[in-house]
N, C-alpha and C positions, 0 to 999 in steps of 0.2 A: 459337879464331877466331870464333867462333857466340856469344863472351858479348862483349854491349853494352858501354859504359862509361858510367854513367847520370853523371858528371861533363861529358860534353864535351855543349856546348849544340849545341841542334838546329839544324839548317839551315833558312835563312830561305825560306820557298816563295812562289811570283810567285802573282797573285791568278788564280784559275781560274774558271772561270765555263761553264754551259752542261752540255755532256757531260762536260768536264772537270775539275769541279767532283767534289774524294775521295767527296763521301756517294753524290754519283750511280754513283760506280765499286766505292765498296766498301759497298754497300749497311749492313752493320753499323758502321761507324765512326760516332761521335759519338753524338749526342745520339737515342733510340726513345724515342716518346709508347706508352704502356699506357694508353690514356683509357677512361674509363666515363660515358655520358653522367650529366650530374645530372637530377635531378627534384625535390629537394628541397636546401632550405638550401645554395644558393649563390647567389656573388655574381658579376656580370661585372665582371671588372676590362678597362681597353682596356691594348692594348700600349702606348700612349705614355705610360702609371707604368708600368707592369710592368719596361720597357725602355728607359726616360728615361735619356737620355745623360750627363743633366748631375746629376742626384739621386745620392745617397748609398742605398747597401743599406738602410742603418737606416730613409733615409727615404722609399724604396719599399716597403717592409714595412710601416711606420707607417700609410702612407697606404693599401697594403692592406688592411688593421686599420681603419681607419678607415670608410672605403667600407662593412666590413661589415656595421656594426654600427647597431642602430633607431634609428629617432628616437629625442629624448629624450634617451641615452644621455650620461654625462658623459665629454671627452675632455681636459681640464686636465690641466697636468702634473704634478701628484701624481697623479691616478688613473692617470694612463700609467703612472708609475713605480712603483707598487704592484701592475701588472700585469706589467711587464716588467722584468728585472733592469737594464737598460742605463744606467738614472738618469735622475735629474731634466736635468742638462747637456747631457746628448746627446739626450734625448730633446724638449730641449727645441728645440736648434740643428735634429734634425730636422723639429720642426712649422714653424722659419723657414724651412724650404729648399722646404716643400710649399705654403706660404703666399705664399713668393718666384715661386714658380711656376704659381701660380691654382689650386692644389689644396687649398686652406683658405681663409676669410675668416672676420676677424673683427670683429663690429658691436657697438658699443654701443649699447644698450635700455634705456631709463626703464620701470619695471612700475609697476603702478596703484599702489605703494605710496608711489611717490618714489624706489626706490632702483634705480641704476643697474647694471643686469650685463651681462656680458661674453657674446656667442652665437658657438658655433663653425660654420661655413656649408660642406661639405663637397662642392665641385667634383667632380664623376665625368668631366668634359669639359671644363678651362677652357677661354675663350670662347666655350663654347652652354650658360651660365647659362640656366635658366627664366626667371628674374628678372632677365632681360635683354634678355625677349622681348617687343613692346611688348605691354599689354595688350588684351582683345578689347574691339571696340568694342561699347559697352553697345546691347540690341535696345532698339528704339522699343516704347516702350510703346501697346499700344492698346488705348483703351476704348470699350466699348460705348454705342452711340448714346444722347443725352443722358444720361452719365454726367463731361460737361465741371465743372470745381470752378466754384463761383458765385463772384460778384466781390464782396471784403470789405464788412461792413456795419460801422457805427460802434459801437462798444463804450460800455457805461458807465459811468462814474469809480467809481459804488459798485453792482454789480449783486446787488443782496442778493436770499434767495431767493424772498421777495415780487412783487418786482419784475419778475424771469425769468417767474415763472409766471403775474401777470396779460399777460406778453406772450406767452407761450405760449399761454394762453386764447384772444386778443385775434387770431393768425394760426389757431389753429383752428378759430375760426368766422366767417373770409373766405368759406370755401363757402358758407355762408348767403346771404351777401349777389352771388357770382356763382361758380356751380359750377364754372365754368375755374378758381377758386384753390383746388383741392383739393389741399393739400402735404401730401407724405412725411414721415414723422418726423426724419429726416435734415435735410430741407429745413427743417422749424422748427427743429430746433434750430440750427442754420446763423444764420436771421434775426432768434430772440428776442433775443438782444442789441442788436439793431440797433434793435430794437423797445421795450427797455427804456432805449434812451439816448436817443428820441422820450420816452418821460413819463417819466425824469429831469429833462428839461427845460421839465417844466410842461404837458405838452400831452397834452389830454384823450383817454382812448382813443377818445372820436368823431371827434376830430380826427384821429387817426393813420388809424383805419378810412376814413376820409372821404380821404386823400390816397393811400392805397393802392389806393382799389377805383375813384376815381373817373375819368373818359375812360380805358377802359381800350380797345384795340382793339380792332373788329368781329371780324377773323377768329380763329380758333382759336390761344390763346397755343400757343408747342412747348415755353417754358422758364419758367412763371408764376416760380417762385421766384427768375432771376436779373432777371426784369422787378421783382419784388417789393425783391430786394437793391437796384438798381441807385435806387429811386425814395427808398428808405430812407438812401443816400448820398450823392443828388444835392439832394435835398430837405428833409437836416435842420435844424430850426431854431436859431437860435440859442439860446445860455443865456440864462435869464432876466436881465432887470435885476437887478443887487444892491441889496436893502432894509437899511439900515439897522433893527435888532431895536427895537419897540417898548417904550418902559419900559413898567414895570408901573405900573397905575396907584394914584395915592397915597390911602392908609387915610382917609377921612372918619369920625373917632367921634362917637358921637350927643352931643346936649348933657344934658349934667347942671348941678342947680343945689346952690352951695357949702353944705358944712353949716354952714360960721362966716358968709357972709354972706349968702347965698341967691343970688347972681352966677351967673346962668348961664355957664358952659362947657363946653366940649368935652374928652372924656372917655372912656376905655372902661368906666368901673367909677363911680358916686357915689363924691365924697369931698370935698376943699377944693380951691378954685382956687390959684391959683398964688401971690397976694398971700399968701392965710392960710397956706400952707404955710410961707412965708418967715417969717411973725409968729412961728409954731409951733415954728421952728425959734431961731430968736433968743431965746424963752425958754428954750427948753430949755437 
């Protein structure tokens, strides 16, 4: 009377809940955790893979597995499949169902070479993507008291190295002429351009000195060099007229006189004019 019949199915039980609930009553029935905490090499998985209502075993293990594993790491489906016996098929229908579900993404990338590959994006939480978060908004930059950039000077069509460096010269000795334009190295090289596209266009270095230095204001400049840009831009001259290139002028030879008839002419070397050449020639 004391032996079961493990054939006849078990009786359906009403849902219990509270004190009434078998684990609370029989303390040993079902499921004992034996845990040991980690300290090393694990991974948090959350209960919503572990215990996804709607995934596939295969493909809460996969996704397991996946989670665990470093950047870098490759997860295509051959390498799945040469890790795990399950195949290429299944394992593949697995990565759809984890993908279907916000637990994969996958992007296409252009690399510097041109060619395009495939990046596997591996969700621990779909919906609280990082890369869905908006970005922080970038800090203001702040610079130190006049360290504001100067306002562009004119460039010149052919700044060859000649040219830079008598404008280089040409801004390094404004201090001469008024110690307020003492400029930083920075600051010339900023304005030589500006300075060599002034005599690109014809115009004498006293000339350029002379519109630089000239009415300059009484009080104390605070920013000589963007006073200096600003008069370089507002003030440049135009290009010169175009000249037509002068011919060369034509060879005058001295005069000589002929040796057949003594005729003076015009000649680089003594010899016969031009009648006896032709005489000279007809005998011949």
């Amino acid at each position: 009377m004391d032996t079961q019949n493990p054939n006849v199915p078990s009786h359906a039980h009403t849902p219990e809940t509270g004190k009434k609930h078998p684990n609370r009553r029989h303390p040993h029935a079902g499921l004992i955790h034996d845990n040991t905490r980690h300290t090393t090499r694990f991974t948090v998985i959350g209960n919503h893979l572990a215990q996804h209502p709607e995934l596939s075993l295969l493909a809460i293990g996969l996704g397991t597995h996946i989670q665990s594993l470093p950047a870098g790491t490759r997860v295509d489906i051959k390498t799945l499949a040469a890790r795990f016996p399950e195949g290429t098929t299944r394992i593949a229908a697995a990565l759809r169902e984890l993908e279907t579900h916000g637990y994969l993404r996958r992007v296409r990338e252009r690399i510097p070479g041109g060619r395009i590959i495939t990046r596997t994006i591996s969700c621990n939480q779909p919906g609280h993507s990082g890369t869905d978060a908006p970005p922080p908004a970038p800090r203001k930059r702040t610079r130190p008291p006049g360290s504001k950039l100067l306002p562009a000077v004119p460039r010149p069509a052919y700044p060859a190295p000649a040219l830079l460096q008598q404008a280089t010269d040409l801004l390094t000795a404004l201090r001469r002429e008024d110690t307020r334009l003492l400029l930083s190295t920075l600051d010339v090289a900023h304005l030589a351009p500006g300075v060599a596209a002034w005599l690109e266009r014809d115009v004498s270095p006293t000339s350029v000195r002379h519109a630089l230095t000239t009415d300059l204001p009484p009080e104390a400049l605070h920013r000589p060099a963007a006073l200096l840009a600003h008069r370089l831009t507002a003030q440049l001259p135009p290009p010169p007229p175009f000249r037509a290139p002068t011919p060369p002028p034509a060879v005058r030879h001295p005069l000589q006189t002929c040796d057949g008839c003594d005729r003076a002419f015009r000649a680089p070397a003594p010899g016969h004019c031009r009648d006896c050449r032709s005489s000279l020639l007809e005998a011949a």
